[in-house]
C-alpha positions as CSV (number, residue, x, y, z in Angstrom):
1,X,3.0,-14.5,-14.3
2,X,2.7,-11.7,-11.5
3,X,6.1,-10.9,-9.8
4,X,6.8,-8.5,-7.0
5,X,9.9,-6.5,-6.0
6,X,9.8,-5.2,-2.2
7,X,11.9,-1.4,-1.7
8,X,12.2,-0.6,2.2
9,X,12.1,3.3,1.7
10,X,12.4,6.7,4.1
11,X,13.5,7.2,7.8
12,X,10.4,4.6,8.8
13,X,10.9,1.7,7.0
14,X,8.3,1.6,4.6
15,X,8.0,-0.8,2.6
16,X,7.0,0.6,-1.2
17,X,5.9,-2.6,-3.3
18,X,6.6,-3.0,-7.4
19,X,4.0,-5.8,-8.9
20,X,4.5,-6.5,-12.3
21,X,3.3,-9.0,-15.0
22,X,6.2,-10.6,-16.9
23,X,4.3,-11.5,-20.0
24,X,2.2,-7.7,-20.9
25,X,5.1,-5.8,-18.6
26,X,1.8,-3.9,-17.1
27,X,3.0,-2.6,-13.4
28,X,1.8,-1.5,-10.2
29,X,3.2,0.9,-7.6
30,X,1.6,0.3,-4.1
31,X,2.5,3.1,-1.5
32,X,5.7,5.1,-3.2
33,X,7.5,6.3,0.0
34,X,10.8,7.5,-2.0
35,X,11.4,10.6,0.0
36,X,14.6,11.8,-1.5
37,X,16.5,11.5,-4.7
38,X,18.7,8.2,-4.8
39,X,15.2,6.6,-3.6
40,X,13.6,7.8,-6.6
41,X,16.2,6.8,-9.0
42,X,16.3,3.4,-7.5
43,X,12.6,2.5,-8.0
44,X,12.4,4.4,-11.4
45,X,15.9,2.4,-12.4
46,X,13.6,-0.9,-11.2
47,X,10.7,0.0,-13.6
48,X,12.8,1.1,-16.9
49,X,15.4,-1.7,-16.5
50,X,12.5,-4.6,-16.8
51,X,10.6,-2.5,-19.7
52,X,7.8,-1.9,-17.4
53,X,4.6,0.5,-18.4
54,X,2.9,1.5,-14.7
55,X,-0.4,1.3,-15.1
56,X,-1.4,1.8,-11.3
57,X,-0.5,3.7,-8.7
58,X,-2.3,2.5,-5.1
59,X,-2.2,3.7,-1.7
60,X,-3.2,1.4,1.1
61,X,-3.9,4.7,3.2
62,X,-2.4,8.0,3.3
63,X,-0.2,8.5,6.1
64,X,2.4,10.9,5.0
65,X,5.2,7.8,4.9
66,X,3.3,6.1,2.2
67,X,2.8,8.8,0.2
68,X,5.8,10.7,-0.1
69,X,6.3,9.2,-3.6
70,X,3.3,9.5,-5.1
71,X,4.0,13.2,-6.7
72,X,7.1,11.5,-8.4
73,X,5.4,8.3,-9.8
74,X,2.2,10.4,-11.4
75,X,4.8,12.7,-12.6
76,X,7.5,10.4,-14.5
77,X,4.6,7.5,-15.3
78,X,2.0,8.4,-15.4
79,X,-0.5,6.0,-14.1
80,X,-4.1,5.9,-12.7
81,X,-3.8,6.6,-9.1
82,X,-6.3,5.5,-7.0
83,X,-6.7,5.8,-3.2
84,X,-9.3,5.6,-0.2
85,X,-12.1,9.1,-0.4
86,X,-12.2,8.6,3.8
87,X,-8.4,9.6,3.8
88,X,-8.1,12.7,1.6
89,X,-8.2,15.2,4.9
90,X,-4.5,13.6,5.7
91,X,-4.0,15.4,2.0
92,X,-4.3,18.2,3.9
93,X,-1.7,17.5,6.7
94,X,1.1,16.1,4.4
95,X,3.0,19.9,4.0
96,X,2.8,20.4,7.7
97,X,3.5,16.8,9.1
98,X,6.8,17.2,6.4
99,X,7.7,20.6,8.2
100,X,7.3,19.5,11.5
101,X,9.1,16.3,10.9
102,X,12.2,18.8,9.0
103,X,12.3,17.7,5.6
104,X,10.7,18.7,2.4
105,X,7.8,16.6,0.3
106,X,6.1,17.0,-3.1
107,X,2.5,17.9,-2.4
108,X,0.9,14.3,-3.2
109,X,-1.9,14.9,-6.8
110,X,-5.4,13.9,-6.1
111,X,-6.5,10.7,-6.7
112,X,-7.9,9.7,-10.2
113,X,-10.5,7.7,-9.2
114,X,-11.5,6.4,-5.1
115,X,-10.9,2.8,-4.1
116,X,-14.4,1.1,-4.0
117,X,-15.1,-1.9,-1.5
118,X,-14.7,-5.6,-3.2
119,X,-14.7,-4.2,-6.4
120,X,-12.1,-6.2,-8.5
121,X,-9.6,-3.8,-11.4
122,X,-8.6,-5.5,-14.1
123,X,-4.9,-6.0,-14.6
124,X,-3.5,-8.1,-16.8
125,X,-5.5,-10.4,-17.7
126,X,-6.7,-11.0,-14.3
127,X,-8.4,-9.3,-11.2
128,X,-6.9,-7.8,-7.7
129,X,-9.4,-6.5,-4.8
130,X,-9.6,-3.8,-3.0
131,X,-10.8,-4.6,0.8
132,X,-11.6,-1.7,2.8
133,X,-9.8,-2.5,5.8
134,X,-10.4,0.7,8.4
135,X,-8.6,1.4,11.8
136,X,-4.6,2.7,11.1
137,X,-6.9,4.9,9.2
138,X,-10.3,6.0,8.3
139,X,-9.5,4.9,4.7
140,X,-7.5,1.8,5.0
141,X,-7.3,-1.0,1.9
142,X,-5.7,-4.1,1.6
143,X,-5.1,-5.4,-2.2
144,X,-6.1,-8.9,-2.3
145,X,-4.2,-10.8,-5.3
146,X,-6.0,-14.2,-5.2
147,X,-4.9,-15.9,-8.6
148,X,-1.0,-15.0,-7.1
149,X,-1.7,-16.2,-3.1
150,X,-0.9,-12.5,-1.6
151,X,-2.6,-9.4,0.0
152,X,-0.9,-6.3,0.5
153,X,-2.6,-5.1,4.2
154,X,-0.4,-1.9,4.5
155,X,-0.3,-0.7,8.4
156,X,-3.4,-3.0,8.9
157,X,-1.7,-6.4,9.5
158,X,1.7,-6.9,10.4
159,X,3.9,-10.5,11.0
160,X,2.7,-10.8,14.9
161,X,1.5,-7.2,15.1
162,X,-1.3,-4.8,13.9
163,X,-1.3,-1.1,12.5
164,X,-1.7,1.9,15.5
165,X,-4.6,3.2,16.2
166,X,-3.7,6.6,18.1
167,X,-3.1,8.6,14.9
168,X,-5.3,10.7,13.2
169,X,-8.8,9.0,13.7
170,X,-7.7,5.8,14.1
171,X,-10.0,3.3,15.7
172,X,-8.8,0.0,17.7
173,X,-12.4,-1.8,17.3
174,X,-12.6,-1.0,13.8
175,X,-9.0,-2.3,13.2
176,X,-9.5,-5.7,15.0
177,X,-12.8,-6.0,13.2
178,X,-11.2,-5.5,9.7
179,X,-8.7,-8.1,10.4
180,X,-10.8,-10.8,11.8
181,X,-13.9,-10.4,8.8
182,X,-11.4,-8.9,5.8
183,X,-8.6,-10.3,6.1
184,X,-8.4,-13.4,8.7
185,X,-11.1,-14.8,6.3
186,X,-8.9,-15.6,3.4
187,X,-7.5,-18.8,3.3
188,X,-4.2,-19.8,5.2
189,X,-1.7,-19.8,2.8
190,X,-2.3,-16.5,1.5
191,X,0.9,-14.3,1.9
192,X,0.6,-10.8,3.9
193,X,2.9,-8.3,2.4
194,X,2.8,-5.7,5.3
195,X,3.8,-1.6,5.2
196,X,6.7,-2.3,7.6
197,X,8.6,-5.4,8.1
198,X,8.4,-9.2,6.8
199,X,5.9,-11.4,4.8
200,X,4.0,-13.6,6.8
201,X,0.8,-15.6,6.2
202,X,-2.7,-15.6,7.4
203,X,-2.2,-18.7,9.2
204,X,0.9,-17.7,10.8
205,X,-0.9,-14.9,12.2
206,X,-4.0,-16.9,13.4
207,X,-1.8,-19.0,15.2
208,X,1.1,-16.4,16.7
209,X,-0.4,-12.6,16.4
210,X,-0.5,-11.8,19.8
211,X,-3.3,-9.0,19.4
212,X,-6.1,-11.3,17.4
């Protein structure tokens, strides 16, 4: 059975989400945003205390708040990391945007392998899938777990809200269009796990997002 562990992390609220299978103990990481220490130890203390092997390490996109833990999970885990190709020039920001924001970061790796469109990874015994969901940023994913009822839409879809679309080549028409055909075409019940804030549904926000 797939279970899930929610950390709110860093000075914007990020959520950092721990998916695990109770029966192999095979794990995921989706967007590490430990920024300092005690953050660290408290998702790392998460992963040893349940036995827990991390085979993945995803990023929904790479905006410097969901990222800021990736150095430390591919360094104590291990795992293959897979993120979006389109987003790799905010790579190149993540020093700078650190400095100018007055802390510190680990320069993220590069990815193992890019996120492909629809095309399902194997974990444990089943299938999650990768929808390229553009507009936060150029390389936006959502992880759709069907067999479990959840997505993980990172900045894309929030409970009554959507992702901002006046960073680095964000695009409002691209964003709406993701939601209504990617994600607004799953069925009702499925739970949105968001990159800030609380779970909702897909019906919820058919019926109450102000902005679709």
């Amino acid at each position: 059975m797939i279970k899930l562990e929610r950390f709110v992390f860093n000075m914007f609220g990020e959520n950092t989400y721990l998916i695990w299978d109770d029966q192999t103990n095979e794990a995921i990481v989706v967007d590490p945003g430990c920024s300092i220490s005690i953050e660290e130890d408290k998702l790392a203390d998460a992963i040893n205390k349940k036995g827990l092997v991390v085979k993945y390490l995803l990023n929904t996109h790479c905006h410097i708040d969901h990222i800021l833990g990736n150095a430390f999970i591919k360094s104590k885990f291990d795992p293959m990391f897979l993120a979006a190709n389109e987003d790799m020039f905010l790579f190149d920001l993540m020093l700078i945007e650190a400095e100018n924001m007055g802390f510190e970061m680990k320069k993220s790796p590069q990815p193992d392998q890019f996120l492909k469109d629809n095309s399902p990874i194997n974990f444990a015994g089943t299938e999650f899938i990768p929808l390229f969901t553009p507009g936060h940023s150029p390389g936006g994913f959502s992880f759709y777990f069907k067999d479990s009822g959840f997505c993980i839409t990172g900045d894309t879809l929030f409970r009554e809200s959507i992702g901002r679309t006046d960073l680095w080549n964000g695009d409002y028409d691209k964003l709406i269009n993701s939601i209504e055909t990617r994600l607004l075409t799953l069925p009702d019940d499925v739970l949105i796990l968001p990159g800030h804030g609380d779970k909702s549904t897909i019906g919820h926000e058919k019926e109450n997002n102000p902005f679709l």
